[in-house]
NUSEMI-177882 format. One line per field, with one value per residue (C-alpha): residue in three letters; x negated, y, z. Coordinates in Angstrom, 2 decimals, m for minus. Layout:
<mivos>
residuo = c(ala; ...)
xx = c(X; ...)
yy = c(Y; ...)
zz = c(Z; ...)
</mivos>
This chain:
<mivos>
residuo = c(unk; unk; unk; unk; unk; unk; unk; unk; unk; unk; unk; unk; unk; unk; unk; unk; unk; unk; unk; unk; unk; unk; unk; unk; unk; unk; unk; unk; unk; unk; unk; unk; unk; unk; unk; unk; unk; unk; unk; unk; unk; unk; unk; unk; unk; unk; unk; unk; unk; unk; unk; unk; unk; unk; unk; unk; unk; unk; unk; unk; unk; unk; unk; unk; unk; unk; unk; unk; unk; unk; unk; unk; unk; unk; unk; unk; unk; unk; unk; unk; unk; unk; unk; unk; unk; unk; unk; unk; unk)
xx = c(m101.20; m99.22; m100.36; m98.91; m98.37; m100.06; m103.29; m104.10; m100.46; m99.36; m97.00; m98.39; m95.77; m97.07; m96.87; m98.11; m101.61; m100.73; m104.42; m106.26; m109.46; m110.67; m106.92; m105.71; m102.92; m104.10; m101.64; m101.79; m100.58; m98.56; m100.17; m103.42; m103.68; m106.03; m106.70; m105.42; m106.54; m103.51; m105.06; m107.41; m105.90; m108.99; m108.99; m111.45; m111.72; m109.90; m109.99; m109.07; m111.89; m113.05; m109.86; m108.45; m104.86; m104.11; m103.22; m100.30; m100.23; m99.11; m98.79; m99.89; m98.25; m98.75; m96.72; m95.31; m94.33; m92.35; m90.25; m89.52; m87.96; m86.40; m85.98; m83.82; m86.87; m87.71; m91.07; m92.12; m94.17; m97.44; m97.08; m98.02; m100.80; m99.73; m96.64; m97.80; m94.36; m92.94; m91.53; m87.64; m87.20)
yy = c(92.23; 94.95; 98.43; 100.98; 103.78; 106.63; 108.53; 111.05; 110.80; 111.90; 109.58; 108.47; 107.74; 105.27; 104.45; 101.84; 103.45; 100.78; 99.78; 96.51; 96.21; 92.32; 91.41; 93.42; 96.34; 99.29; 102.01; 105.89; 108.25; 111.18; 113.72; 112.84; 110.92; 108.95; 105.35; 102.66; 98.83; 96.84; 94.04; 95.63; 99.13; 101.51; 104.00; 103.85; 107.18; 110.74; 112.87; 110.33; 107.90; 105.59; 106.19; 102.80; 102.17; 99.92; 96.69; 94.36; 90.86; 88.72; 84.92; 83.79; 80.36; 78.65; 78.59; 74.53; 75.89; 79.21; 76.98; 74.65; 77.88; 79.10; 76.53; 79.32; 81.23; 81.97; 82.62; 84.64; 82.92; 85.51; 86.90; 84.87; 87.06; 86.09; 87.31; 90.11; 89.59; 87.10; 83.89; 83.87; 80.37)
zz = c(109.55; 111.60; 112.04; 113.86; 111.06; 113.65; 113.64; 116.22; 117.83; 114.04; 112.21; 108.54; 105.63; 103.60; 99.74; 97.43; 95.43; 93.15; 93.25; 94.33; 96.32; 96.29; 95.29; 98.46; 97.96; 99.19; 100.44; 100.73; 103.02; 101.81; 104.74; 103.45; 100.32; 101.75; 101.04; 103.37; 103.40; 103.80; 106.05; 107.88; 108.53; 108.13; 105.63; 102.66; 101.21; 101.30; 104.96; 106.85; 105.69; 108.70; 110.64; 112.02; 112.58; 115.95; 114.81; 116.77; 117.81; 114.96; 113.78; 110.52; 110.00; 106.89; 104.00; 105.03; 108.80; 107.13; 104.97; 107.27; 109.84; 106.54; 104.19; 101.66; 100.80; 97.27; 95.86; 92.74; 90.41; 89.52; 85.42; 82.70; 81.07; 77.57; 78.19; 80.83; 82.55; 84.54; 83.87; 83.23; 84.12)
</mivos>
């Protein structure tokens, strides 16, 4: 999804809370420190709770239509938990 970063006619500055909500990143804003959901743009908590950022037309293709526009993508493999790191190979 694609959000325009602005509330109020005030510009947010995002970073990463480092923090998951149903295996979605969730962002904060420095003004603020409220909560952002990633995909759906609202914020979850802090002043700004309820506040929705207005989203932009985007496409979704799936993962077999990307590759095939660019077939040099690489992908990360998620961390082995044993190892709590990626994979080297």
């Amino acid at each position: 999804m694609v959000h325009v970063r602005e509330i109020d006619g005030k510009p947010l500055r995002f970073g990463h809370s480092g923090w998951l909500w149903f295996n979605a990143y969730l962002l904060y804003d420095e003004g603020t420190e409220s909560l952002w959901h990633h995909y759906d743009g609202v914020a979850m908590s802090g002043p700004l709770r309820g506040k929705r950022m207005r989203s932009l037309p985007t496409t979704l293709p799936t993962f077999g239509a990307w590759r095939r526009e660019h077939p040099g993508t690489l992908v990360l493999r998620k961390p082995d938990p044993a190892q709590g790191r990626p994979p080297t190979d």
